[in-house]
Residue frames relative to the residue before (quaternion, step in Angstrom):
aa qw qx qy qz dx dy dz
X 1.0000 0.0000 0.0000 0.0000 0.00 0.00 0.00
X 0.1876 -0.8263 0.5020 0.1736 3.43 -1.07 0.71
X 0.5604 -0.6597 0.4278 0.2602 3.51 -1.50 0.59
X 0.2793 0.8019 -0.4688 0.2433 3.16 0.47 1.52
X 0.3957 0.8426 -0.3641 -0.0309 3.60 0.70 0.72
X 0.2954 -0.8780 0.3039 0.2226 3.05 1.94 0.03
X 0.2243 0.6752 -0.5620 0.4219 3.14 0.88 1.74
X 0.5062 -0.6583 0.3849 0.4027 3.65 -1.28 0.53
X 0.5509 -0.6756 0.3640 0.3281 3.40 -0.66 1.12
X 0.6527 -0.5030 0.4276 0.3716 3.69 -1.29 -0.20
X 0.2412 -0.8398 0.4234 0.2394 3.83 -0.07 0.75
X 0.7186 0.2893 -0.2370 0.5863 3.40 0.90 0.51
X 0.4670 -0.6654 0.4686 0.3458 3.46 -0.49 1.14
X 0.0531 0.7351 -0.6626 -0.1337 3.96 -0.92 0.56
X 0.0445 0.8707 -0.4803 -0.0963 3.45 -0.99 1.25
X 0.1834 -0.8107 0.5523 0.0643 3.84 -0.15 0.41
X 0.2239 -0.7422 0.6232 0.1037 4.10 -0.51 1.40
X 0.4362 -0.5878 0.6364 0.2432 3.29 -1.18 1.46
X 0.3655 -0.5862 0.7098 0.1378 2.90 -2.10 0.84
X 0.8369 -0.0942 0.0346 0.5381 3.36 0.23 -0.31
X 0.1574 -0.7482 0.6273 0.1482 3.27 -1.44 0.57
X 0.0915 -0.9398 0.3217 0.0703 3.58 -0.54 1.24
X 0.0793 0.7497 -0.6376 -0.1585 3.94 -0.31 0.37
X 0.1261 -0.7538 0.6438 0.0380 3.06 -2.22 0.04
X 0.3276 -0.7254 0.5500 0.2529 3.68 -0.74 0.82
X 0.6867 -0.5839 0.3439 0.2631 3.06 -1.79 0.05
X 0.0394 0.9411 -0.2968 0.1571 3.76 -0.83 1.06
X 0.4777 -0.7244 0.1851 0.4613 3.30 -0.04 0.90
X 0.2813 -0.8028 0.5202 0.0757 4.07 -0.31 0.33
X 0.8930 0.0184 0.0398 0.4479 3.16 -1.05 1.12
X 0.7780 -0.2833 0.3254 0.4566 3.33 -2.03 0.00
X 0.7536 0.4560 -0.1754 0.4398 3.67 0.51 -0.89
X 0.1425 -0.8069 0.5683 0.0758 3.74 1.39 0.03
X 0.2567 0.6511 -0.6410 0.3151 3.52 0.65 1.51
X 0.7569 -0.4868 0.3535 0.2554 3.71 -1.35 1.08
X 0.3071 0.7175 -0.5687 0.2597 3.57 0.18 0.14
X 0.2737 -0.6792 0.6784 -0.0595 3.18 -2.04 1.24
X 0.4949 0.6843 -0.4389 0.3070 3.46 1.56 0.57
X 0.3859 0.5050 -0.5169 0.5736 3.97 1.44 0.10
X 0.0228 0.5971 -0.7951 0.1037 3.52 -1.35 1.37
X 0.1218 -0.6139 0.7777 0.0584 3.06 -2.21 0.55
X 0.5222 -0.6661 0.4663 0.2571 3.23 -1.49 1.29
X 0.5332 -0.5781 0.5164 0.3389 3.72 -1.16 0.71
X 0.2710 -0.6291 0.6741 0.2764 3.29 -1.34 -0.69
X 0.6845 0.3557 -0.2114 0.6002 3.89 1.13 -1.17
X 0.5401 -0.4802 0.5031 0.4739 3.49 -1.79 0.13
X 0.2480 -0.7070 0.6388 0.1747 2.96 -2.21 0.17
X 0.4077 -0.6245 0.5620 0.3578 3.59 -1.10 -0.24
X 0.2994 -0.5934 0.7471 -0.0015 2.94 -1.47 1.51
X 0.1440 0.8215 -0.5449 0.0867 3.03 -1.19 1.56
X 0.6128 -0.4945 0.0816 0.6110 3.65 -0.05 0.65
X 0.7375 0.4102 -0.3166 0.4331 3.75 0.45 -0.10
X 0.5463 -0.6120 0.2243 0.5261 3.55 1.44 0.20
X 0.7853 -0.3755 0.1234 0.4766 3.30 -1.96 0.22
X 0.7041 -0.5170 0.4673 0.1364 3.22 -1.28 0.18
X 0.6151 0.4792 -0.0718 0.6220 3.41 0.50 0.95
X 0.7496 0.3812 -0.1096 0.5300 3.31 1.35 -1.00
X 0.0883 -0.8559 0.5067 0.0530 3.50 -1.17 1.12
X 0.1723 -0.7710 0.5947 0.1491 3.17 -1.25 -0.23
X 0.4517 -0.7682 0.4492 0.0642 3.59 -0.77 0.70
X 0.6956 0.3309 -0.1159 0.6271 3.27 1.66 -0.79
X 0.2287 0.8176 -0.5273 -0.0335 3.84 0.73 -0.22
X 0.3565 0.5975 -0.6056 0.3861 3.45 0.79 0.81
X 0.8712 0.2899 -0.0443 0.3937 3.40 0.84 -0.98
X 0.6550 0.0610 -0.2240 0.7191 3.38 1.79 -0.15
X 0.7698 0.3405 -0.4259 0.3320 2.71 -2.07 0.20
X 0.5701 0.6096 -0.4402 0.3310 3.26 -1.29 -0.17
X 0.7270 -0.4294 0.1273 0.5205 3.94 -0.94 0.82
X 0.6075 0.5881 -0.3438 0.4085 3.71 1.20 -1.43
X 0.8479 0.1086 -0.0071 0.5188 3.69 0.65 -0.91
X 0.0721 -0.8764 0.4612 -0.1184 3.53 0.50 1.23
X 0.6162 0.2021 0.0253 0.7608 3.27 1.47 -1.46
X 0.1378 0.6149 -0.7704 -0.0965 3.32 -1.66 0.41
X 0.4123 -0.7621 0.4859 -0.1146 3.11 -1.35 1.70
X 0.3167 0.8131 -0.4815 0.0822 3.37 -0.04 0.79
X 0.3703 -0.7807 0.4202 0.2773 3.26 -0.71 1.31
X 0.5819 -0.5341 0.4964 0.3602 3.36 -1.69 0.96
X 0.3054 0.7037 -0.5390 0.3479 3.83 0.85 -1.05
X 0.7821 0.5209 -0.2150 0.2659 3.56 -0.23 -1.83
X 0.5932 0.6569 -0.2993 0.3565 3.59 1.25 -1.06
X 0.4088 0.7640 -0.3402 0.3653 3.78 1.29 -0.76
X 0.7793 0.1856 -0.0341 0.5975 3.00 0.27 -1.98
X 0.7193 0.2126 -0.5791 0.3195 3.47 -0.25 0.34
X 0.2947 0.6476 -0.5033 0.4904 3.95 1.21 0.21
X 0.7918 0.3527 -0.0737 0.4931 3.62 0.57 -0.86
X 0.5113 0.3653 -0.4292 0.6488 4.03 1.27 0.15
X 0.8130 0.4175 -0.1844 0.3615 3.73 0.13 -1.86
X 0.3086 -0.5660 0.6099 0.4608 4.17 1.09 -0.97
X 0.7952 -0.4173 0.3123 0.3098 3.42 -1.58 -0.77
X 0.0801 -0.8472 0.5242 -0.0318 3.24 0.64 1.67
X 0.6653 -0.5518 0.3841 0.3247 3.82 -0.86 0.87
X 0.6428 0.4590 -0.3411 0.5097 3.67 1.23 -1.14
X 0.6509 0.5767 -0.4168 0.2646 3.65 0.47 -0.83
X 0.6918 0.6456 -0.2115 0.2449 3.47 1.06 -0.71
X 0.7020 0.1560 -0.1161 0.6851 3.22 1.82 0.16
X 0.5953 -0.5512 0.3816 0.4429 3.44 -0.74 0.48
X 0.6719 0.4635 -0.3809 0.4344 3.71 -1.61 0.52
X 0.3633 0.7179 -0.5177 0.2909 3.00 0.36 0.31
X 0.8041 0.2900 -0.0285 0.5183 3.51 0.99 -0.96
X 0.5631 -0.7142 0.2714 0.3149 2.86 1.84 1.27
X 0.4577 0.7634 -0.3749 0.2590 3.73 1.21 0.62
X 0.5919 -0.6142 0.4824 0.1992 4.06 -0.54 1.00
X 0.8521 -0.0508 -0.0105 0.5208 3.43 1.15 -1.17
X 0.1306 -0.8198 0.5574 -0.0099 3.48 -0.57 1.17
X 0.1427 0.7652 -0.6106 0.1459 4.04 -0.99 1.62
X 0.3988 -0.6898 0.5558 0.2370 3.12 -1.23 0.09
X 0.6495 0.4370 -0.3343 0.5248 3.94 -0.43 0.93
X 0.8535 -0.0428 -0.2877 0.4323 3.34 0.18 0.08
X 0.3968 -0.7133 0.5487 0.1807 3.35 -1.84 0.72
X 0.7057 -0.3476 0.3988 0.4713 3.39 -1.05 -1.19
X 0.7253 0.3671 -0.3123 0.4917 3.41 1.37 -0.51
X 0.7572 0.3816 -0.3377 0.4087 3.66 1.04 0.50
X 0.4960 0.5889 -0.2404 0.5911 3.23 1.94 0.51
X 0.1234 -0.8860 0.4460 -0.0297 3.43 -0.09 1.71
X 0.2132 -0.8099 0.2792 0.4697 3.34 -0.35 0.53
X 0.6340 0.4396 -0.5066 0.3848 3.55 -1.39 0.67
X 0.0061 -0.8150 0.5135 -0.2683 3.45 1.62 0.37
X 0.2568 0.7939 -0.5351 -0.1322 3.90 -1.11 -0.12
X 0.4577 -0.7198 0.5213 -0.0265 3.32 -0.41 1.68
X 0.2015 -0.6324 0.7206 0.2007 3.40 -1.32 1.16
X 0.0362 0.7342 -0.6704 -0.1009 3.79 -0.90 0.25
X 0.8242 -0.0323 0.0055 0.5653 3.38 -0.43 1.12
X 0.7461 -0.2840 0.3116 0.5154 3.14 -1.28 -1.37
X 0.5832 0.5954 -0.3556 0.4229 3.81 1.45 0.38
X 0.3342 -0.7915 0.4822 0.1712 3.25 -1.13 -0.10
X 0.0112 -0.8422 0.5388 0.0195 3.86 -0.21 1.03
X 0.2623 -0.7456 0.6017 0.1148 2.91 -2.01 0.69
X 0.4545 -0.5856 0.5567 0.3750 3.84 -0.61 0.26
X 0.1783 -0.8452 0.5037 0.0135 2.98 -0.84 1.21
X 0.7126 -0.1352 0.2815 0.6283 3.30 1.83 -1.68
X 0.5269 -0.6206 0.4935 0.3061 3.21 -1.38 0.09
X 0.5512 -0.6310 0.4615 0.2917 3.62 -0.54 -0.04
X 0.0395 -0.8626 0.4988 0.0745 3.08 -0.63 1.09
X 0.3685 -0.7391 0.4593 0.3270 3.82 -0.13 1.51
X 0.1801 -0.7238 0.6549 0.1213 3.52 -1.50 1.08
X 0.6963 -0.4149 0.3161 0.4930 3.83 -1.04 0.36
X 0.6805 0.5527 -0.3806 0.2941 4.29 0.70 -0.36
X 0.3176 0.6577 -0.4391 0.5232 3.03 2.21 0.40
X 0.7829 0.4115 -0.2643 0.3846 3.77 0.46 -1.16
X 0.5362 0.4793 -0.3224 0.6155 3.79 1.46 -0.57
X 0.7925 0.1341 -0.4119 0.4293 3.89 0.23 -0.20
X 0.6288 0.5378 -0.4452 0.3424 3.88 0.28 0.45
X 0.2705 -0.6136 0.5448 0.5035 3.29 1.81 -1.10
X 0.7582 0.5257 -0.2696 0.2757 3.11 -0.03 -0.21
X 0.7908 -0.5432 0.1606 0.2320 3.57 -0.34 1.61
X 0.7762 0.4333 0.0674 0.4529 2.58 0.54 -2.52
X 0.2831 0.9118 -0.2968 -0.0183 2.84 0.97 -1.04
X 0.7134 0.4589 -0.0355 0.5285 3.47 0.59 -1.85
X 0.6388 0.6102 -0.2145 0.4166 3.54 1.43 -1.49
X 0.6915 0.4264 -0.2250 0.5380 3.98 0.69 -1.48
X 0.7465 0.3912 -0.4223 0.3338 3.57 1.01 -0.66
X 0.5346 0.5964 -0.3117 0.5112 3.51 1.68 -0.14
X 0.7108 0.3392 -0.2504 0.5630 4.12 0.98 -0.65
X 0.5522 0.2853 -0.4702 0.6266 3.92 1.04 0.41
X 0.5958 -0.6523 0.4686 -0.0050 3.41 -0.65 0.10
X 0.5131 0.5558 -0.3173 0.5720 2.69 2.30 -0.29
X 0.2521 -0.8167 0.5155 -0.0610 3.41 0.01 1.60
X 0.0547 -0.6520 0.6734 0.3442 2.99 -0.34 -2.15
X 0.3641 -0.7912 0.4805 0.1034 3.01 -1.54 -0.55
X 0.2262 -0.8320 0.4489 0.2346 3.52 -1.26 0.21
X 0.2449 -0.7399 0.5707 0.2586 3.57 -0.91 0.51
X 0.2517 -0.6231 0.6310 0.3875 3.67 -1.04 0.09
X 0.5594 -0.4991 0.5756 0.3265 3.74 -1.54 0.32
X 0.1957 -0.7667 0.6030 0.1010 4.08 -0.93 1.77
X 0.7416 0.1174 0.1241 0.6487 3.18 1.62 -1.22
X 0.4822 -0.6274 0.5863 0.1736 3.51 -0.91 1.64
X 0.0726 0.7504 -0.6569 0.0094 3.55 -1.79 1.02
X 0.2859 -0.6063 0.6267 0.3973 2.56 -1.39 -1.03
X 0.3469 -0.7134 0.5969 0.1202 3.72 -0.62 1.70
X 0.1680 0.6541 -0.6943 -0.2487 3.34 -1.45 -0.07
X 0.8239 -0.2492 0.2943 0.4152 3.69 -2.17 0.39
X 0.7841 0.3340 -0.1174 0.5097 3.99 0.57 -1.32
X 0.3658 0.6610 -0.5151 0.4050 3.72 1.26 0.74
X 0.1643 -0.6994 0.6842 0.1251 3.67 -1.47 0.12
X 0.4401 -0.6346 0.6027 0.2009 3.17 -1.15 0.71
X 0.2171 -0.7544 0.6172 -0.0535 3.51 -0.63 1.31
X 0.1225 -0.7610 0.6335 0.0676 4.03 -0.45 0.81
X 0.2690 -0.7939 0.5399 -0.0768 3.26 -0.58 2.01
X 0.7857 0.3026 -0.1085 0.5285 3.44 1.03 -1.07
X 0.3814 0.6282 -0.6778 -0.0202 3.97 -1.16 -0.92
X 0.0348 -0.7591 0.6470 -0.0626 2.99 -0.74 1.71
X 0.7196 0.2653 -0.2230 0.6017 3.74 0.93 0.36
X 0.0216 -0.7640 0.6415 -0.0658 3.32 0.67 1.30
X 0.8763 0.2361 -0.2901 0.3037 3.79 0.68 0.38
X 0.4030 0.4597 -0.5647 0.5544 2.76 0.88 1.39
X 0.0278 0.6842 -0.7250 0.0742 3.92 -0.24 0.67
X 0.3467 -0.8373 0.3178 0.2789 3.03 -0.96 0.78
X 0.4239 0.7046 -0.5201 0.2309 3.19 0.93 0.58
X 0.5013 0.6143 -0.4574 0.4027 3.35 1.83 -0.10
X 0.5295 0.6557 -0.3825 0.3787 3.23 0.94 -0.86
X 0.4905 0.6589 -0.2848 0.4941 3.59 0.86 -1.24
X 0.7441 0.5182 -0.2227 0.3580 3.32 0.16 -1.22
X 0.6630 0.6567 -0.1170 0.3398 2.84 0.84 -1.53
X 0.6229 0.5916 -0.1154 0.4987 3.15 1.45 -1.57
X 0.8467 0.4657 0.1360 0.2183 2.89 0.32 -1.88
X 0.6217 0.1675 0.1236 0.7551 3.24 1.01 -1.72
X 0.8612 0.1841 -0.1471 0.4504 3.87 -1.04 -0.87
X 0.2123 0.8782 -0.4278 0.0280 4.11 1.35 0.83
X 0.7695 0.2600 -0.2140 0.5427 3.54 0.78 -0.38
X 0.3890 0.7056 -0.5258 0.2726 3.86 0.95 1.03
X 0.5666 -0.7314 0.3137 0.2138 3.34 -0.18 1.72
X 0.7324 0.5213 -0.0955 0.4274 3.50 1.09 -1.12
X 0.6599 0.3855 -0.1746 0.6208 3.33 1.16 -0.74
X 0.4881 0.7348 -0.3084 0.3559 3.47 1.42 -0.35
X 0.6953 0.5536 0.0037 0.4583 2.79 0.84 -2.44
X 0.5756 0.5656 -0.2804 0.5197 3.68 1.45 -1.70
X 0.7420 0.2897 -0.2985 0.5258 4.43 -0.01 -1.19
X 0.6136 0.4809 -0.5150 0.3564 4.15 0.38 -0.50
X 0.7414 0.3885 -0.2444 0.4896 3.82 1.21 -0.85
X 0.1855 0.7885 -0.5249 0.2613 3.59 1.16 0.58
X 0.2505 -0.7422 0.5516 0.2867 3.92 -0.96 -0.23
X 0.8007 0.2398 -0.2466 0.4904 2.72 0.73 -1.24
X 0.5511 0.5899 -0.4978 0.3171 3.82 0.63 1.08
X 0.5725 -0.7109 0.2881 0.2897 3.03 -1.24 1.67
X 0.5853 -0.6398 0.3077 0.3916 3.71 -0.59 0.24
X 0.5720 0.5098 -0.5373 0.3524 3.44 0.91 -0.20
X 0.6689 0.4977 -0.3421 0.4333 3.85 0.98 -0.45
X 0.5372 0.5311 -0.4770 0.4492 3.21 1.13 -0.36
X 0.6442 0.6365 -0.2923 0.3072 3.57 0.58 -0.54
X 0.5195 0.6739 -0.2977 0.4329 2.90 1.54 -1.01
X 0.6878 0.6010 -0.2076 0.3502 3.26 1.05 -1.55
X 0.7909 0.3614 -0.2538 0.4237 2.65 0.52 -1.52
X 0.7857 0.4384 -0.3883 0.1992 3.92 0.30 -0.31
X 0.2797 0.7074 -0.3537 0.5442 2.75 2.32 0.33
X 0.6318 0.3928 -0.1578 0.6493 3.71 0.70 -0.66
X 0.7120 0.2794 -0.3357 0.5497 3.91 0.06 -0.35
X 0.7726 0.2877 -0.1900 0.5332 4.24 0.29 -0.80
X 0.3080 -0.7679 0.5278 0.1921 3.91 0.75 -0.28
X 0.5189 0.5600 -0.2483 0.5961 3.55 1.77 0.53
X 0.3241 -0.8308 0.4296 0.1417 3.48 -1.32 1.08
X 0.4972 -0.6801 0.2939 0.4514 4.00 -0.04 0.47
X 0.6142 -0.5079 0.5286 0.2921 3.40 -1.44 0.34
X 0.2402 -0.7454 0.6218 -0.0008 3.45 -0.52 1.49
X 0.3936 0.8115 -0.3418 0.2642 3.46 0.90 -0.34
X 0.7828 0.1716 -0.1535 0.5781 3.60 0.95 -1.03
X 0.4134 0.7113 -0.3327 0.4609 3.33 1.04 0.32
X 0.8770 0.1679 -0.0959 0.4400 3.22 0.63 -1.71
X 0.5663 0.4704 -0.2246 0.6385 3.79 1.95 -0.51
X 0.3259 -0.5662 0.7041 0.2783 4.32 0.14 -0.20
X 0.9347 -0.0459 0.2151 0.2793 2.80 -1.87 -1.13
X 0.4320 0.5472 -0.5709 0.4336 4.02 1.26 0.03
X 0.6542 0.4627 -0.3744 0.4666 4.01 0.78 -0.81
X 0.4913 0.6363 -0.5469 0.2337 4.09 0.65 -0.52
C-alpha cells in the first residue's frame, strides 16, 4: 500500500521513541484456557509491518482482532501509573504488555491522538483507525473480574492503526505524526460518544458521517440513531459467563 493521502501535513515535526515493540503467539489463557494472543514479548531485532500487522504476531479470534482495521494496537505506557495506583503492584504492570499491546510510548494518549492521525513508524506508515474496545480476555489475563469494564469506564483504551505503507519497524524507531486531519475528533471524544454521551443525537449523526471511520463503528451510530437504544456490552465485556 502506498502513502498517498494527500492531507495537509503536520507543520512541526512531532516525534515520540517507542519503548517497546511487542508480538505474541497463540495460548491457552487464564482459568478458562481460552486461545488468546494477548501475552506479548518485546523484540530486540526489526520487524515487518504488513497490512495485517508485524509479523510474528497472532491472534486466535481474528473475527475480532487483528486484521487491516487493527494491525497495531497501541497502548500507552503513560496509562500504567494510574492503574499501578487503582490495582497496587500487579505483576503485568511492571513491564510493558500488559494490555496485550504491539506498541508501547510515552507522550501520547487518547486525548492527543486523532482519529485519522498518520504516523511515520520506522520505514512504515500508520493510520488511526479506532479506539480499543476492552473484551472480557482483559479480566482472564489480570485475574481480575472487572477487568475489561474499568478499562472501558477510564478511557484509558488505546488504540489501533491500520498499515498506509508496509516496512520494516525496528525497537529504537519513533513514531513521527506526519498528518492530523481531524484534530477534532481525538479519540477520546469518540469514547464519549460510546460510553458516556451514548444516545446524543448530534454527536451521533457527527461519528456515523465520519470517513475515515471503520464501519463496524459506524454502525454503532447509526442504530443508535435508528432504535434510540444502546448495545449490550455484556458479551463483549464478560465472554462466556453470558453463554
Amino acid at each position: 500500500m502506498s502513502c498517498a493521502t494527500g492531507k495537509k501535513p503536520v507543520t512541526q515535526s512531532e516525534k515520540t521513541p517507542l519503548q517497546a515493540i511487542l508480538i505474541g503467539e497463540v495460548a491457552p489463557l487464564g482459568d478458562r484456557n481460552a486461545s488468546s494472543g494477548i501475552a506479548k514479548h518485546p523484540v530486540r531485532d526489526p520487524l515487518w509491518l504488513g497490512e495485517n500487522g508485524f509479523v510474528g504476531d497472532n491472534q486466535a479470534d481474528t473475527k475480532n482482532h487483528g486484521g487491516p482495521e487493527k494491525a497495531v494496537h497501541h497502548y500507552p505506557r503513560d496509562h500504567y501509573a494510574a492503574w499501578y495506583e487503582e490495582m497496587g503492584a500487579h505483576p503485568l504492570l511492571a513491564v510493558p504488555g500488559a494490555f496485550g499491546e504491539n506498541l508501547s510510548t510515552y507522550g501520547l494518549d487518547e486525548e492527543t491522538v486523532a482519529l485519522g492521525d498518520v504516523f511515520r513508524l520506522g520505514k512504515a506508515v500508520v493510520e488511526v483507525s479506532q479506539g480499543r474496545q476492552p473484551c472480557w480476555k482483559l479480566n482472564s489475563r489480570f485475574g481480575v473480574s472487572t477487568m475489561a469494564y474499568r478499562v472501558q469506564t477510564t478511557g484509558r483504551t488505546g488504540w489501533y492503526y491500520r498499515v498506509v505503507q508496509e516496512g520494516r519497524v525496528s525497537p529504537d524507531d519513533h513514531l513521527e505524526r506526519l498528518e492530523r486531519p481531524m484534530p477534532e475528533w481525538p479519540l477520546k471524544r469518540l469514547w464519549q460518544i460510546l460510553y458516556v454521551k451514548t444516545l446524543d443525537r448530534g454527536e451521533l449523526e457527527e461519528m456515523a458521517a465520519l470517513e475515515k471511520l471503520p464501519e463496524g463503528w459506524r454502525r454503532y451510530a447509526q442504530r443508535r440513531l435508528a432504535s434510540g437504544k444502546v448495545e449490550d456490552w455484556n458479551r463483549r465485556l464478560k465472554g462466556a459467563e453470558q453463554d
